[in-house]
Structures are given as C-alpha cells and as structure tokens.
N, CA, C and O atoms as CSV, one atom per row, in Angstrom:
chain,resi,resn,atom,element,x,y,z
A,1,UNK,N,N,-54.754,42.725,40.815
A,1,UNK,CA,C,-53.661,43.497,40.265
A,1,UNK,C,C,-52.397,42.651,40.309
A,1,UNK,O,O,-52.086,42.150,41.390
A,2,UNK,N,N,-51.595,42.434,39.173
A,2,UNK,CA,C,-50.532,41.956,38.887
A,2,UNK,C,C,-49.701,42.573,39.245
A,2,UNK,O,O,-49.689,43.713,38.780
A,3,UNK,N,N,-48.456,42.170,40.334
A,3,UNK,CA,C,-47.418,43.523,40.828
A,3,UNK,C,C,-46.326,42.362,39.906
A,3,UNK,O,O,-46.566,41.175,39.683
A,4,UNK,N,N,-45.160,43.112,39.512
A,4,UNK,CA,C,-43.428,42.750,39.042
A,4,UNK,C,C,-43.743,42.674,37.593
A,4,UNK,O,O,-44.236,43.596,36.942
A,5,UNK,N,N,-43.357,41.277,37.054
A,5,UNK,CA,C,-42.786,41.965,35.319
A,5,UNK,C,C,-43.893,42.176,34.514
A,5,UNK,O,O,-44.945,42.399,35.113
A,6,UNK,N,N,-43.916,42.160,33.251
A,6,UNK,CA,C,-45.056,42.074,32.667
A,6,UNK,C,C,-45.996,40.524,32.383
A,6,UNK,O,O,-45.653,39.498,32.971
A,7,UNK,N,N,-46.573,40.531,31.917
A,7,UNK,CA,C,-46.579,38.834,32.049
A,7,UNK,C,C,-48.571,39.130,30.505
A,7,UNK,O,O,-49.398,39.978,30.172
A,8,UNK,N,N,-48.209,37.857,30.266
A,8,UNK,CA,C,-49.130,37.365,28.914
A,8,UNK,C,C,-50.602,37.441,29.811
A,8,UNK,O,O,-50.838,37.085,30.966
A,9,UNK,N,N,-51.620,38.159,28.605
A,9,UNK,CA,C,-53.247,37.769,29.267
A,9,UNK,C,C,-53.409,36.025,29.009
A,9,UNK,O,O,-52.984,35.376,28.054
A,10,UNK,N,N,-53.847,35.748,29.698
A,10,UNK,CA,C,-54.187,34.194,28.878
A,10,UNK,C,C,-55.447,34.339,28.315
A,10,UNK,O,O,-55.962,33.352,27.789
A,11,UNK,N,N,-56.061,35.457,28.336
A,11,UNK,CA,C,-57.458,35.060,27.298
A,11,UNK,C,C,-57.251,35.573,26.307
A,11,UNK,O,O,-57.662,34.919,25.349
A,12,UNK,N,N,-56.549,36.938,25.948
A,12,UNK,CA,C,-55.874,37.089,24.412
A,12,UNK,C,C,-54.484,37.248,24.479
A,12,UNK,O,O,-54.004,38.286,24.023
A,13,UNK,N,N,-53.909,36.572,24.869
A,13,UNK,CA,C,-52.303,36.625,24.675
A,13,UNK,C,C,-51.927,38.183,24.354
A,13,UNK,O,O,-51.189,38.462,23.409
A,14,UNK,N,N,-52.375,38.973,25.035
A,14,UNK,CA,C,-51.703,40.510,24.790
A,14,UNK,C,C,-50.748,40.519,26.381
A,14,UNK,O,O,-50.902,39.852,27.404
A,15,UNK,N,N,-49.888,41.436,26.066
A,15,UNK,CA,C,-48.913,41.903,27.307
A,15,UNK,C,C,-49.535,42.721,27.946
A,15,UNK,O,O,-49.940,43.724,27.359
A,16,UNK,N,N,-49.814,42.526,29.423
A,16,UNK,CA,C,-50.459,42.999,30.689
A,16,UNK,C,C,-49.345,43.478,31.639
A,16,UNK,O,O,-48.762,42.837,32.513
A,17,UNK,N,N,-49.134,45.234,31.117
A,17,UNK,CA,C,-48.013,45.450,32.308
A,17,UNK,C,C,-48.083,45.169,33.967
A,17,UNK,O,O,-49.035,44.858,34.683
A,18,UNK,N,N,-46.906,45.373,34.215
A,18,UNK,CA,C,-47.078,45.253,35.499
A,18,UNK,C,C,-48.000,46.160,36.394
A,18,UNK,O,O,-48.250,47.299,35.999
A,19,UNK,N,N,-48.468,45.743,37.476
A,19,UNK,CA,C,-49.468,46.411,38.242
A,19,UNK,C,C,-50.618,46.894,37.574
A,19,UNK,O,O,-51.217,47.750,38.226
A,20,UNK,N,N,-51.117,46.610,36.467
A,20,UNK,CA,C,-52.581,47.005,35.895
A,20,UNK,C,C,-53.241,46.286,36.260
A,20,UNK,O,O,-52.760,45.317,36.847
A,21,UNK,N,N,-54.825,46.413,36.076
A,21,UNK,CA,C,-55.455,45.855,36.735
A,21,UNK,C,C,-56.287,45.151,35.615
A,21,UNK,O,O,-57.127,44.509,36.246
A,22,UNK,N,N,-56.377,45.058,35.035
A,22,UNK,CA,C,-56.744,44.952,33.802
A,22,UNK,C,C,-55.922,44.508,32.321
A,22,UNK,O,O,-54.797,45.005,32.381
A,23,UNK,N,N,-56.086,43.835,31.174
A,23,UNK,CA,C,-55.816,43.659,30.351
A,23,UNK,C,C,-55.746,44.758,29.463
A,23,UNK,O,O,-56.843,45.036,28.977
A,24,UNK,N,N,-54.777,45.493,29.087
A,24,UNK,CA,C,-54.989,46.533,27.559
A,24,UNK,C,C,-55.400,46.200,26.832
A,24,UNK,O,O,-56.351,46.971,26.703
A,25,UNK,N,N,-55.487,45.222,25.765
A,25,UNK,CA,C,-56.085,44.566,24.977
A,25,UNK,C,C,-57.213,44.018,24.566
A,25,UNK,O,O,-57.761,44.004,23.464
A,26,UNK,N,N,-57.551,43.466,25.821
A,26,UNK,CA,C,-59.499,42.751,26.104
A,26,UNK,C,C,-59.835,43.359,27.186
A,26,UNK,O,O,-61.051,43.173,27.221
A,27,UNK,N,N,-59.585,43.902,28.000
A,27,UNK,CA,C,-60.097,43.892,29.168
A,27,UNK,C,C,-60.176,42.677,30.377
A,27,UNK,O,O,-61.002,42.662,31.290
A,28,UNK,N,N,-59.743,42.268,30.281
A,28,UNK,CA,C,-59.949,40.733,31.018
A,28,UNK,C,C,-59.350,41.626,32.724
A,28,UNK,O,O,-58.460,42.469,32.837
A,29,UNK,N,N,-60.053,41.153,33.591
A,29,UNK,CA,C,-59.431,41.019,34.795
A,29,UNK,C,C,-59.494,39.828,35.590
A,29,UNK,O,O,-60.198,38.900,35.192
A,30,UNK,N,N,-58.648,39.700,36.998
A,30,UNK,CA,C,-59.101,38.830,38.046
A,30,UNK,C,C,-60.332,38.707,37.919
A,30,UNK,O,O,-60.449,37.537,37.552
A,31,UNK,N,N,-61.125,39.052,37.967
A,31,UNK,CA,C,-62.821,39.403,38.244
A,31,UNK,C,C,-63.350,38.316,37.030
A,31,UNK,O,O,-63.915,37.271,37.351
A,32,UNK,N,N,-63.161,38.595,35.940
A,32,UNK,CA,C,-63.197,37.973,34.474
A,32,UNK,C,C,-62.812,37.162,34.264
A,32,UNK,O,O,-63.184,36.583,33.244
A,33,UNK,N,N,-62.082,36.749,34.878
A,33,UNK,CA,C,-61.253,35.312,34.116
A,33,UNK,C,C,-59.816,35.143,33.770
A,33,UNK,O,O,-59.365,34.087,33.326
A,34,UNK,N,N,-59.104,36.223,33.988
A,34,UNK,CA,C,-56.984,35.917,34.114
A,34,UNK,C,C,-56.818,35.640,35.347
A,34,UNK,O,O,-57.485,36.343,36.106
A,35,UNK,N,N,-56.015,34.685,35.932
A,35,UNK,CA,C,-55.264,34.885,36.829
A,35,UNK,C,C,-53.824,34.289,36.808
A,35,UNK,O,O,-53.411,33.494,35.964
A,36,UNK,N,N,-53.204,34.733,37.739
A,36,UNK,CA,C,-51.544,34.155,37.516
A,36,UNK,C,C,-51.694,32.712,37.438
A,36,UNK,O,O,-50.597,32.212,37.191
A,37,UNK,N,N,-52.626,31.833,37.551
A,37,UNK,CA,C,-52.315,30.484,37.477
A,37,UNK,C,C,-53.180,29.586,36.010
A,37,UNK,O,O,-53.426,28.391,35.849
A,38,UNK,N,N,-53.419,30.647,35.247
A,38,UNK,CA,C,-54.171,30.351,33.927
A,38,UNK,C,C,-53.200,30.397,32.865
A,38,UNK,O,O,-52.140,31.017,32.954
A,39,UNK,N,N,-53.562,29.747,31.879
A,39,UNK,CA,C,-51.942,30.057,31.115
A,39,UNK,C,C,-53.185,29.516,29.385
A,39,UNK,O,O,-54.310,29.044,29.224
A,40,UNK,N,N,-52.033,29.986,28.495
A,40,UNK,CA,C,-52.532,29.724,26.808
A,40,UNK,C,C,-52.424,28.330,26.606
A,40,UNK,O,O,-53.066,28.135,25.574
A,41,UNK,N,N,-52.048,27.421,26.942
A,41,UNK,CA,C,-52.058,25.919,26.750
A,41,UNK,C,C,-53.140,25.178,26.548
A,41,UNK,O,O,-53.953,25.120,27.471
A,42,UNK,N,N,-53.467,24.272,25.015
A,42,UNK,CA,C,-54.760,23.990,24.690
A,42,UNK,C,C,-55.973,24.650,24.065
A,42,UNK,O,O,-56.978,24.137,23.573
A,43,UNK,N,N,-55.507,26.340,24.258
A,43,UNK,CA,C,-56.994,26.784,23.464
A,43,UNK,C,C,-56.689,27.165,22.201
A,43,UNK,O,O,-57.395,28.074,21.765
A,44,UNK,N,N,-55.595,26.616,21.267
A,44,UNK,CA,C,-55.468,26.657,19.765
A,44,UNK,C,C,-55.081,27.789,19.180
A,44,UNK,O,O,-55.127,27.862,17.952
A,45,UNK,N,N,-54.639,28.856,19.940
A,45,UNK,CA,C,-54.564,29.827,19.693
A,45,UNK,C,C,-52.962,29.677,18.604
A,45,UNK,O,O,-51.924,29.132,18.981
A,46,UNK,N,N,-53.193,30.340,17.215
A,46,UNK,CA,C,-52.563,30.107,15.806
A,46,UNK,C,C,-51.503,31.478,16.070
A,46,UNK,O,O,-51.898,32.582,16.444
A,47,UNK,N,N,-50.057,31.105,15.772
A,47,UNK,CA,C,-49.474,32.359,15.222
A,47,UNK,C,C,-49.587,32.514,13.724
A,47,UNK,O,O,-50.457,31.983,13.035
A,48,UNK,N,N,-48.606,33.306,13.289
A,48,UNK,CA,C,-48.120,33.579,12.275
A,48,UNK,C,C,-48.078,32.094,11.409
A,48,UNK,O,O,-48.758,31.447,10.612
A,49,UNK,N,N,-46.796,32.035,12.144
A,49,UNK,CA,C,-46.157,30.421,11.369
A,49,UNK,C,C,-47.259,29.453,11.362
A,49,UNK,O,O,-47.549,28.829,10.342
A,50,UNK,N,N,-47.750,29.342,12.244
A,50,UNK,CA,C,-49.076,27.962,11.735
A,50,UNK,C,C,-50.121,28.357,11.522
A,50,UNK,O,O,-51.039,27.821,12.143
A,51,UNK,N,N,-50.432,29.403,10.607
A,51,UNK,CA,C,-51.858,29.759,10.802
A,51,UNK,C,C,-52.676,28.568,9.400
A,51,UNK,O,O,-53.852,28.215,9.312
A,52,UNK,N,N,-51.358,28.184,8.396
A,52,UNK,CA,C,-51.829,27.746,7.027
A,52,UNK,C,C,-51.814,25.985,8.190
A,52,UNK,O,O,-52.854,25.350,8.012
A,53,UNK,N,N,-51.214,25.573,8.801
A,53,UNK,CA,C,-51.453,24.606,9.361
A,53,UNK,C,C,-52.689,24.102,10.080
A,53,UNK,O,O,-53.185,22.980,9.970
A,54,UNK,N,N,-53.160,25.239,10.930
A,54,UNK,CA,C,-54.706,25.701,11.581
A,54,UNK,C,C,-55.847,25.342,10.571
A,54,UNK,O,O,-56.813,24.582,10.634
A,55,UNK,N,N,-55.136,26.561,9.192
A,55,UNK,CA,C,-56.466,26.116,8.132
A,55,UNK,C,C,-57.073,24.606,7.921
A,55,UNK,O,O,-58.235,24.214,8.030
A,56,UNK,N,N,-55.710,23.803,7.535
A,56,UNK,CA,C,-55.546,22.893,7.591
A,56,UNK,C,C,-56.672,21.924,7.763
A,56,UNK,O,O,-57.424,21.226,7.083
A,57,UNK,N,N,-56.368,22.280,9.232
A,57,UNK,CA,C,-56.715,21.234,10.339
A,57,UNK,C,C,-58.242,21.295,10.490
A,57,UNK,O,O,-58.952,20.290,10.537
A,58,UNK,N,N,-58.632,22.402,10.552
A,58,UNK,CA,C,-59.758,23.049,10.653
A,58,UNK,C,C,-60.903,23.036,9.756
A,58,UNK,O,O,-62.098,22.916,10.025
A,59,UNK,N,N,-60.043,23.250,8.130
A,59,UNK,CA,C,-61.021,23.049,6.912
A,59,UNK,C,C,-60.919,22.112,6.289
A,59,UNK,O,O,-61.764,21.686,5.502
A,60,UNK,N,N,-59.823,21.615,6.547
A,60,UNK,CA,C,-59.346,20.460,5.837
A,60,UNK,C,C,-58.579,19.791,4.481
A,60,UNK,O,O,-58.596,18.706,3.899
A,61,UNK,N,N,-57.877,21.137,4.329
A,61,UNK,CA,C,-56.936,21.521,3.653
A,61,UNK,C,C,-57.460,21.611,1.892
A,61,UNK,O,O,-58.479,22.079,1.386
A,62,UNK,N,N,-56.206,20.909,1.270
A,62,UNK,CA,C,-56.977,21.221,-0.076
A,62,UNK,C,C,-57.355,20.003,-0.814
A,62,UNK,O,O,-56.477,19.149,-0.927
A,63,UNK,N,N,-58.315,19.814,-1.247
A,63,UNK,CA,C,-58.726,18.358,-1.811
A,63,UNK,C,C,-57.760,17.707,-3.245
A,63,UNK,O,O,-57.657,18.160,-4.385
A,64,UNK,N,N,-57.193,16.564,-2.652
A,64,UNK,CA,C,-56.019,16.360,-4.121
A,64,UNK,C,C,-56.560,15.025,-4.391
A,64,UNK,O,O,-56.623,14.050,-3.642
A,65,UNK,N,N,-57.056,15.213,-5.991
A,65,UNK,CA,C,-57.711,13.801,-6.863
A,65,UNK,C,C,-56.859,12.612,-6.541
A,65,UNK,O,O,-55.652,12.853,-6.493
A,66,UNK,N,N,-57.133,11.710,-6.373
A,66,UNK,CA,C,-56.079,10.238,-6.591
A,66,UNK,C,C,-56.641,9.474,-7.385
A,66,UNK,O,O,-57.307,9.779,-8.375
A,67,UNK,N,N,-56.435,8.623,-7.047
A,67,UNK,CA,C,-56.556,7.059,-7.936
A,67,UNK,C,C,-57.912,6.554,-7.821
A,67,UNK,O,O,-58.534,6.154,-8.805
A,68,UNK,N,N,-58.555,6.567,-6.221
A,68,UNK,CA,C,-59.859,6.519,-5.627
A,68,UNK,C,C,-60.416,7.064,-6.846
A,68,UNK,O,O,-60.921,6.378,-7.735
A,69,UNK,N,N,-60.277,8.653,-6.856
A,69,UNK,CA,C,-61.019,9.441,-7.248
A,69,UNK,C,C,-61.011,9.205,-8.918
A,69,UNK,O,O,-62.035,9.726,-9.360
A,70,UNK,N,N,-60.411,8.752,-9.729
A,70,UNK,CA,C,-60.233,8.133,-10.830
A,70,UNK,C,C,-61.023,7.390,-11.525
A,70,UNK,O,O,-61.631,7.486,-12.591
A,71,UNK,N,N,-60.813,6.191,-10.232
A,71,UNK,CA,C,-61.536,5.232,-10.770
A,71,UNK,C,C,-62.983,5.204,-10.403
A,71,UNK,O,O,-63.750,4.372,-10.887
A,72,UNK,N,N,-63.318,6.026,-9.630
A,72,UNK,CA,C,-65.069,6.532,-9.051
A,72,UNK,C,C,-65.682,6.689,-10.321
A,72,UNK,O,O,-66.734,6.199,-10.729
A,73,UNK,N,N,-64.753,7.556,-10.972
A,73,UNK,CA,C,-65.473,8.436,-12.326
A,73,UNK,C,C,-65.539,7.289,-13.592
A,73,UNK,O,O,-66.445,7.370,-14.421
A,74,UNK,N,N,-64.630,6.344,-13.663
A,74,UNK,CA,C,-64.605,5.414,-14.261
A,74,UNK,C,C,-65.452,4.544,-14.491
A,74,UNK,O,O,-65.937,4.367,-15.608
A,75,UNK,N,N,-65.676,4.040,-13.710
A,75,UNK,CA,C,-66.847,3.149,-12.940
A,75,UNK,C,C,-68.084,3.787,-13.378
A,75,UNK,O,O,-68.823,3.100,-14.084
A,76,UNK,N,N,-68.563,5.368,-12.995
A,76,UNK,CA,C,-69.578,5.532,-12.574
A,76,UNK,C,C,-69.757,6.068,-14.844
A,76,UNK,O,O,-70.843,6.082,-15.424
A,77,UNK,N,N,-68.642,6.338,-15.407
A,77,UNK,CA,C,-68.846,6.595,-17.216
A,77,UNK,C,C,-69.060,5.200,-17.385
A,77,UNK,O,O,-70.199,5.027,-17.821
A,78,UNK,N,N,-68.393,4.040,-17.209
A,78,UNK,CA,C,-68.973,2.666,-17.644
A,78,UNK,C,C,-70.391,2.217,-17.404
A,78,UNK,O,O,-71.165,1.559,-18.098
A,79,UNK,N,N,-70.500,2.778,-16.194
A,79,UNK,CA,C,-72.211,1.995,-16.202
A,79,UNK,C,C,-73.217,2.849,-16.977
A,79,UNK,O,O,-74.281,2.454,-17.454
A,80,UNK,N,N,-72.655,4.204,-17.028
A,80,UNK,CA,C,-73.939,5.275,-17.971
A,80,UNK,C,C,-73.578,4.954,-19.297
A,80,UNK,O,O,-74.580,4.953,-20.011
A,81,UNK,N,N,-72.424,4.649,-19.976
A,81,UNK,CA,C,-72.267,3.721,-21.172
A,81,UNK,C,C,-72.698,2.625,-21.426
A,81,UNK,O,O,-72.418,2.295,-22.578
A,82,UNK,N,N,-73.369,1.749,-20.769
A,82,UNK,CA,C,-73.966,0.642,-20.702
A,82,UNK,C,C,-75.545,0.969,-20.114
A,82,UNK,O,O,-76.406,0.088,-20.123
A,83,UNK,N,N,-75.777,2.188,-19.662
A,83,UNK,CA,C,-77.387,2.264,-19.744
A,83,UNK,C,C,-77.638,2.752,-20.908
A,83,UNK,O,O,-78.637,2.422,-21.547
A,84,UNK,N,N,-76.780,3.579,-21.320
A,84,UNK,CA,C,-77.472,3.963,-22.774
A,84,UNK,C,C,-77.346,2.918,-23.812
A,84,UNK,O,O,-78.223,3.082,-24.661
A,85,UNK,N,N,-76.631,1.965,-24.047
A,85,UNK,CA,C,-76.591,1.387,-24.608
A,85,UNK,C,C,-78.128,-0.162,-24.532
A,85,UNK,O,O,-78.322,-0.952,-25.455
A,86,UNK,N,N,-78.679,-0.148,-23.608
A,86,UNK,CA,C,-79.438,-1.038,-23.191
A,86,UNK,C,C,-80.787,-0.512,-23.536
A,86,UNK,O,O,-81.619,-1.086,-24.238
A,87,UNK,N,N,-80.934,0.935,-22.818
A,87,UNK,CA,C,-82.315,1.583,-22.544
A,87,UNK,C,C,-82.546,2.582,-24.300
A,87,UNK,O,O,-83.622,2.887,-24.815
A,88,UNK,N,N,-81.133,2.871,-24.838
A,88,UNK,CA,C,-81.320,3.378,-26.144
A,88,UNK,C,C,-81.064,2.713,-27.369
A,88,UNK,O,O,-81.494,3.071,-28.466
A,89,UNK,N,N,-80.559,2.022,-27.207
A,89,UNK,CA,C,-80.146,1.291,-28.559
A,89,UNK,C,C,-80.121,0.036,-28.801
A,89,UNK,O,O,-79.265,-0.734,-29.237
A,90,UNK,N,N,-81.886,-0.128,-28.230
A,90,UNK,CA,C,-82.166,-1.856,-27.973
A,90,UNK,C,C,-82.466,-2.139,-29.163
A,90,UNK,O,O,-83.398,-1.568,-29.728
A,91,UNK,N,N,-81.660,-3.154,-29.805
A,91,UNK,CA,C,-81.776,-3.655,-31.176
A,91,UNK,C,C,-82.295,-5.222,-30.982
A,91,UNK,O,O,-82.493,-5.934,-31.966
C-alpha cells in the first residue's frame, strides 16, 4: 500500500491514489510488479505527441521513391528491351 500523494503505476502509467492497494486501471500491485522504486523509463510507452513518431520507428514510416529507386527500374526496362530484342527479333 502506497501511503501520501498520488503517484504513476509504472506498468500502465494510470494514477494510483494514495493508500490503494492496487492500481485502478490494471490492477497491478506490490505483489505484481509496482513498486515505489520502478518507474516508466525505457519501456516505449507513446503519448499523444509521438505516437506518428512510434509508427515511424516501428513500421518504418512511409516508403519515398528516389533516384536508387529510378534507376532500379531503368536498368531492370533496359535489359527486358534487349531480351526481347535478341530472343524475338533475331534477324
């Protein structure tokens, strides 16, 4: 049991009033896995503001064509222009 202010669960960041014994939110207790010396630091947990940053990171955002990608396709129409030209229109 947590006695004085309110203070953060660290396993779901919900507010755990004072003296409960328990988490409102998850349930988490001493027993479970909170204690006053556990804290949210490191487990990635996304607000609001970074959640499109998270995606990000996570999915790997959005795929944007370049120059690479250009000349892949380039390359790869020249050589099928030159098989057909070899394998079809052997004169």
């Amino acid at each position: 049991m947590h006695k004085g202010s309110p203070f953060t669960c660290p396993a779901c960041g919900g507010e755990v009033p004072p003296g409960a014994a328990a988490c409102p939110h998850c349930g988490s207790d001493e027993r479970t896995g909170w204690s006053e010396r556990a804290c949210l630091d490191g487990l990635d947990i996304y607000t609001e503001e970074d959640y499109q940053e998270t995606i990000d990171r996570e999915f790997g955002g959005e795929d944007k064509p370049g120059l690479k990608r250009s000349l892949t396709w380039l390359v790869a129409l020249l050589m099928l222009l030159l098989m057909l030209k070899v394998f079809v229109f052997r004169c």
